[in-house]
C-alpha positions, 0 to 999 in steps of 0.5 A, spaced: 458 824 708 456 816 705 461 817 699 466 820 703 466 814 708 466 809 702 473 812 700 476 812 706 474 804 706 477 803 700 484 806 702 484 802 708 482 796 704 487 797 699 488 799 692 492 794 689 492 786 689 485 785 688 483 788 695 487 782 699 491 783 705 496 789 705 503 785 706 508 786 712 514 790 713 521 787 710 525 784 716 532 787 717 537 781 718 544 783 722 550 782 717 555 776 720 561 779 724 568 776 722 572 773 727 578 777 727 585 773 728 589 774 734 595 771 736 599 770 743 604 765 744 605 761 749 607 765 756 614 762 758 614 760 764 615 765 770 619 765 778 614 766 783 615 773 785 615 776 778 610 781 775 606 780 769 607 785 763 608 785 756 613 779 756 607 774 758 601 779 756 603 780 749 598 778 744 597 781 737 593 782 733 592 785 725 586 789 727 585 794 731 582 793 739 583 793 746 586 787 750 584 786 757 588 781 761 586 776 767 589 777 770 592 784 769 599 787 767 603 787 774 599 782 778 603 776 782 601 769 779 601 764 785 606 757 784 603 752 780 599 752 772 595 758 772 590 760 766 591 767 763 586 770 759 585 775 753 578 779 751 579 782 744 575 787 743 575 789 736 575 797 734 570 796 729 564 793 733 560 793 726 564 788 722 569 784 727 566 780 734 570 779 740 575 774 741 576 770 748 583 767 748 587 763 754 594 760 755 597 756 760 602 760 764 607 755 770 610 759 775 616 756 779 618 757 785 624 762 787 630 761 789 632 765 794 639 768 793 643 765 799 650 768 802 654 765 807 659 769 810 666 767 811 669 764 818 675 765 821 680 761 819 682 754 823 688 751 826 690 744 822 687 738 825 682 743 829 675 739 830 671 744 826 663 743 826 657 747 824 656 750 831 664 752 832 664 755 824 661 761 828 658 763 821 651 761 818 648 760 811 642 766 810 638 768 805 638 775 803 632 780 802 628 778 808 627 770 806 628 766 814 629 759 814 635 755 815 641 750 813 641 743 815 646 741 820 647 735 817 648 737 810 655 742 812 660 738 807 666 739 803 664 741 796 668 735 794 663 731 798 668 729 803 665 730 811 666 736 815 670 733 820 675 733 814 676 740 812 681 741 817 687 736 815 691 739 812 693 747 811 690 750 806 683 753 804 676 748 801 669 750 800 664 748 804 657 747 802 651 747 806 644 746 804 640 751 804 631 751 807 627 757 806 620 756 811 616 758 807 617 752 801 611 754 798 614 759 794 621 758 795 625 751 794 631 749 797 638 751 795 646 749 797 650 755 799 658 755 799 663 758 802 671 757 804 675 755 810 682 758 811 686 753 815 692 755 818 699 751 819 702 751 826 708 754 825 706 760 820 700 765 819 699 762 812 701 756 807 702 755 799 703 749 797 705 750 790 704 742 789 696 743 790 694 745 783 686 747 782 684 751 777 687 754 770 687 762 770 684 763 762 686 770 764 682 777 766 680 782 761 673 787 760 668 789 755 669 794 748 661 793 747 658 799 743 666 802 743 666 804 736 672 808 737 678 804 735 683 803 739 689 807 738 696 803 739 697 807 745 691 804 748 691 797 747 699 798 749 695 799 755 690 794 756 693 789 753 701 790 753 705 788 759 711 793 758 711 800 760 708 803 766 701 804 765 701 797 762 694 793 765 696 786 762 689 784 759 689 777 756 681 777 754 677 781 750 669 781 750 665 784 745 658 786 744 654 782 737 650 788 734 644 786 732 644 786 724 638 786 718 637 778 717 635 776 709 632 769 711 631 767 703 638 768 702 641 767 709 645 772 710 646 778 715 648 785 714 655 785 716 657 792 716 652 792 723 659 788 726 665 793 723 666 797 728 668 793 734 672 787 730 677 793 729 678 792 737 678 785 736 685 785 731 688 789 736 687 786 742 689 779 738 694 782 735 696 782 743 696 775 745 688 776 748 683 772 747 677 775 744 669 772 745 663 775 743 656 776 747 649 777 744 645 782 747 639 781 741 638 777 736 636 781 729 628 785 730 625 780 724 626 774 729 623 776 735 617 777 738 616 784 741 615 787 748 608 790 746 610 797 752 617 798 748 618 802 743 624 799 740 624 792 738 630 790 740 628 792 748 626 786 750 621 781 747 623 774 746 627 768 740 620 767 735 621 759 737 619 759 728 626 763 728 631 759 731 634 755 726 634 762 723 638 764 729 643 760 729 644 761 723 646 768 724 650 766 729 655 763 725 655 767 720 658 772 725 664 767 726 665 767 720 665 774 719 670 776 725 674 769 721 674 773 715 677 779 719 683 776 722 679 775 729 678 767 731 673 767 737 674 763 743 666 762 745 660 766 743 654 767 748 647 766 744 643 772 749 647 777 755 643 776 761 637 771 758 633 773 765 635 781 765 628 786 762 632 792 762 627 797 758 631 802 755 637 797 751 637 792 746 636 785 751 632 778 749 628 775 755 630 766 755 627 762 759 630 756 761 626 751 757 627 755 751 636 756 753 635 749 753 631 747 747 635 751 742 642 750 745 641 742 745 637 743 738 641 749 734 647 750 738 652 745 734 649 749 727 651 756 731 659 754 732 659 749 726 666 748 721 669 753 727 673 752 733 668 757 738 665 754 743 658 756 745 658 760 751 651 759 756 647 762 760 650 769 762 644 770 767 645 776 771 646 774 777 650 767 776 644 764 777 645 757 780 639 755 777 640 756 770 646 753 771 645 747 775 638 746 770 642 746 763 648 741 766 643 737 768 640 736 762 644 731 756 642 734 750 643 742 752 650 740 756 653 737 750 653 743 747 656 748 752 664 749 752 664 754 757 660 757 762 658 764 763 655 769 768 655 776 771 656 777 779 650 783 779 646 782 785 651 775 786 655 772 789 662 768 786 660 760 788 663 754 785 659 750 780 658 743 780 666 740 781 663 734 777 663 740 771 669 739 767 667 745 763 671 753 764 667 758 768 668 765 767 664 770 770 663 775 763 660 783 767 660 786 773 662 793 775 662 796 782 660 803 784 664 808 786 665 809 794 664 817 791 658 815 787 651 818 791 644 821 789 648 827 788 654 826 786 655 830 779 662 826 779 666 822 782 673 820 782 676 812 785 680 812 791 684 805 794 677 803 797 675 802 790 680 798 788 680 794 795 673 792 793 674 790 786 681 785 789 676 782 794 672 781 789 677 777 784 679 774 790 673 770 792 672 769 784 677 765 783 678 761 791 671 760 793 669 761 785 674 757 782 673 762 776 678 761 770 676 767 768 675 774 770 672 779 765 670 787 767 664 791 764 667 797 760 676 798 758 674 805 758 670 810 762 664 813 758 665 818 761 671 820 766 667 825 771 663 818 772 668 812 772 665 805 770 671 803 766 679 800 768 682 807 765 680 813 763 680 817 756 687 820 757 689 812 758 690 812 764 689 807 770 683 809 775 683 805 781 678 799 779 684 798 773 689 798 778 687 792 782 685 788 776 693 788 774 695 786 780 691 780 777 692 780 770 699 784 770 703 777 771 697 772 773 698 770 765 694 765 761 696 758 762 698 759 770 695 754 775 692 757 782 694 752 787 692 752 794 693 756 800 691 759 806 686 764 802 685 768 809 689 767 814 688 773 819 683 778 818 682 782 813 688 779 809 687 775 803 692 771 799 692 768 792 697 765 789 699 762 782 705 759 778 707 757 772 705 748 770 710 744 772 717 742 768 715 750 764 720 754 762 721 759 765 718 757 772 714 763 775 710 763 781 706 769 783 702 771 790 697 776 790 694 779 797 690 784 800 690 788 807 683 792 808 686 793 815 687 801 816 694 798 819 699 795 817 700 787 817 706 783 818 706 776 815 709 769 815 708 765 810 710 756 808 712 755 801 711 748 800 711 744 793 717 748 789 722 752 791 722 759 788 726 764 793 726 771 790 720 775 790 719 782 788 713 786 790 708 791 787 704 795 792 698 799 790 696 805 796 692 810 798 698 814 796 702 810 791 699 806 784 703 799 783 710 802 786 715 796 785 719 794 792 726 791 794 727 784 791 725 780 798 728 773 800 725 767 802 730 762 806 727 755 808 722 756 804 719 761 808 716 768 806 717 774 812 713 780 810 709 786 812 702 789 809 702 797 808 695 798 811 689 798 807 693 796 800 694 791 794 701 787 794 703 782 788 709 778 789 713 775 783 718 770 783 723 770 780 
């Protein structure tokens, strides 16, 4: 037992190391964790009411992890600078440790859409005053607030008290306050006053130029048909009778693959709608383009879409890339025979539609890279640069980009689309022509459960009011529809259909565009001299040969309409008439006289009559 103990001793104590104290454990040391890199730009600033997505919550990262957003993707940030905040949490928690990132995020207030509904037309020398217009500026969407009665003024700046004076129509213009000006900032709002003269319904006073018409016209975008000579007859043509008249052609810039080492675009992403373009030309019309994405290597992409060029953003570090691009386009098309008037950097800049190619700007960025790379965009070209095409012709934009030198330097024509808009005139300080570039109406046929539909005279009676308003409160130079052709005839979108005839949104564009050519000046009248009758009216400059003028009006009465107007300025005395009915399309009349310099006429009900001198 003694033996047995002394050995177990001699084990505890040790057997090596002469007996000495055993050694301790080794001490595992936790492996260094590497920082992952995650990159997120700058969010552009956001217009209060907007949601945050992928636009703004976007950054990326080479390893593989999750992000969570504070706040999160759908939140409504207040006005002001906010903070946003990322935690990457790597997949791989053993080798990678979490990264906090934060950006600034400012958030504008909103600009509420504003309309004014056009007063009943006054008597020449009338006292006209905020409370007798019997309309008031409102906004849309439920935003309350109101306008200053003291800031109801001309749009030339002349006093209210002034708008009667003379017969003829002027834009008036109010300033708009919403209550609540924590989220929404004040805005001016127009609309236009017809004033009649004593003796007669209406007046036109061909001696009262306003604007140059550049001409009406539609889109080919993703028209890769080209068009046979029969149809561009039709579109473009002035003869036969289906002929529309269109002087003006836009086309869409396919994204194509930029090689940035050798500055140089893959061309044949462009072929097949310039075809279109040399027919157009080859008309007399008058050809621009529209970008709706820049190349998918310059942008930085919506993580939540599953095509690159859906969304996303202008890399900044690709901006001079960018410009490039464009002008290797221009001089593409010049290598085709086509000279483009203008060209659009971004179609809808403030639109995110999730399913087609579309390029999201803020104005800060339209700005910085219009004053910074614009020139180079149009360099050793005669095209202009076109800005901002915002969806709904947004005032902000514009009065943002004109207000800044550098970025207004640079702009030759001011662009935009009517959708959720309204026609208003753009600071008259701007000497710069203003086109509105896309908008297309819904059929009155269309509903939820319509299959097909087809146009009728209420389609073009709407499309007519439309121009209309474009041009005289507008002052447009220019009126271009979205799509030539029907994409599909049994849902009508276009001005004609497959077999190249006119539909009823075609129809009312050539009351305008048949003889209203390019070059021809709009002068004043009374635009609405009763109700639900609306009266343009055109001529050629004075001392051109040959001299023509052109009146374009509308009944939306259910009943006919008798009308007399006073013909001031110059003398023109023979008149052909041109009507559009429920029951007939564009049927010329018996040629009508005007003694005295007076024109006698009745209005079919609920219809479309353009009236040609000589």
């Amino acid at each position: 037992m003694a033996l047995a103990a002394l050995g177990l001793a001699l084990l505890a104590a040790g057997c090596g190391g002469g007996g000495g104290a055993a050694p301790s454990a080794p001490v595992e040391t936790a492996p260094t964790l590497l920082t992952p890199e995650v990159s997120w730009p700058e969010p552009a600033p956001l217009i209060w009411g907007g949601t945050l997505s992928g636009a703004q919550l976007n950054a990326r990262s080479a390893v593989s992890g999750s992000y969570t957003y504070t706040p999160a993707a759908g939140s409504k940030p207040e006005v002001g600078t906010q903070t946003l905040t990322v935690v990457f949490t790597p997949q791989d928690g053993t080798r990678y440790r979490s990264v906090t990132l934060s950006r600034p995020l400012r958030v504008d207030k909103a600009r509420p859409a504003l309309r004014w509904d056009t007063p009943a037309a006054v008597a020449e020398g009338a006292t006209v005053t905020p409370a007798s217009l019997g309309t008031a500026p409102r906004a849309l969407y439920g935003v309350q607030g109101s306008a200053d009665a003291a800031s109801f003024s001309l749009l030339d700046g002349r006093a209210l008290g002034q708008a009667s004076a003379s017969a003829g129509s002027v834009v008036l213009r109010a300033r708009f306050t919403p209550q609540d000006t924590a989220h929404y900032e004040p805005g001016w709002v127009q609309t236009l006053l017809s004033v009649k003269p004593a003796a007669t319904a209406a007046r036109v006073d061909f001696a009262a130029v306003r604007q140059t018409i550049q001409g009406f016209g539609g889109s080919a975008a993703w028209y890769y048909t080209p068009f046979d000579a029969a149809r561009a007859d039709v579109l473009f043509g002035t003869q036969g009778p289906d002929a529309l008249g269109l002087s003006i052609l836009r086309l869409r810039i396919a994204p194509a693959a930029w090689d940035a080492t050798a500055q140089t675009a893959d061309t044949t992403a462009w072929r097949a709608e310039m075809g279109n373009a040399v027919e157009a030309q080859a008309r007399g019309a008058t050809v621009f383009a529209s970008a709706w994405s820049p190349p998918a290597s310059m942008k930085i992409a919506h993580p939540d879409r599953r095509d690159p060029l859906w969304s996303g953003r202008l890399d900044p570090a690709a901006y001079a890339d960018y410009a490039r691009y464009l002008n290797a386009y221009l001089r593409y098309a010049s290598s085709r025979g086509v000279s483009l008037y203008a060209v659009s950097p971004q179609n809808e800049p403030d639109w995110d539609p999730a399913d087609y190619e579309s390029c999201l700007w803020s104005v800060d960025e339209l700005k910085a890279w219009i004053a910074n790379h614009g020139a180079a965009a149009v360099a050793g070209t005669s095209t202009m640069l076109m800005a901002p095409e915002s969806l709904n012709f947004s005032p902000a934009t514009t009065e943002a980009l004109l207000a800044d030198p550098a970025a207004a330097a640079r702009i030759g024509v001011i662009g935009g689309h009517l959708y959720g808009g309204v026609p208003l005139a753009v600071d008259p300080a701007s000497t710069r022509p203003v086109w509105m570039t896309e908008h297309y109406l819904d059929a009155v046929g269309k509903s939820d459960t319509a299959t097909a539909w087809a146009t009728r005279i209420d389609d073009a009676l709407a499309l007519a009011r439309e121009v209309h308003e474009g041009l005289t409160l507008g002052q447009y130079n220019a009126y271009v529809h979205w799509w030539l052709v029907n994409s599909n005839d049994a849902k009508p979108t276009g001005l004609i259909d497959n077999a190249n005839r006119p539909n009823h949104f075609g129809l009312a564009l050539k009351h305008y565009a048949r003889f209203v050519r390019p070059g021809m000046q709009r002068v004043d009248t009374t635009a609405q001299p009763l109700p639900g009758v609306r009266l343009a009216a055109f001529a050629t400059p004075p001392g051109a040969t040959p001299a023509q003028a052109v009146l374009v009006l509308i009944n939306d009465n259910a009943q006919p309409q008798a009308l007399d107007i006073a013909l001031a300025g110059r003398s023109f005395t023979t008149w052909t008439p041109y009507v559009t009915t429920e029951a007939a399309g564009f049927q010329a009349q018996a040629t009508l006289g005007a003694p005295a310099a007076r024109l006698s006429l009745t209005l079919p009900a609920r219809s479309l009559t353009t009236l040609v001198s000589p």
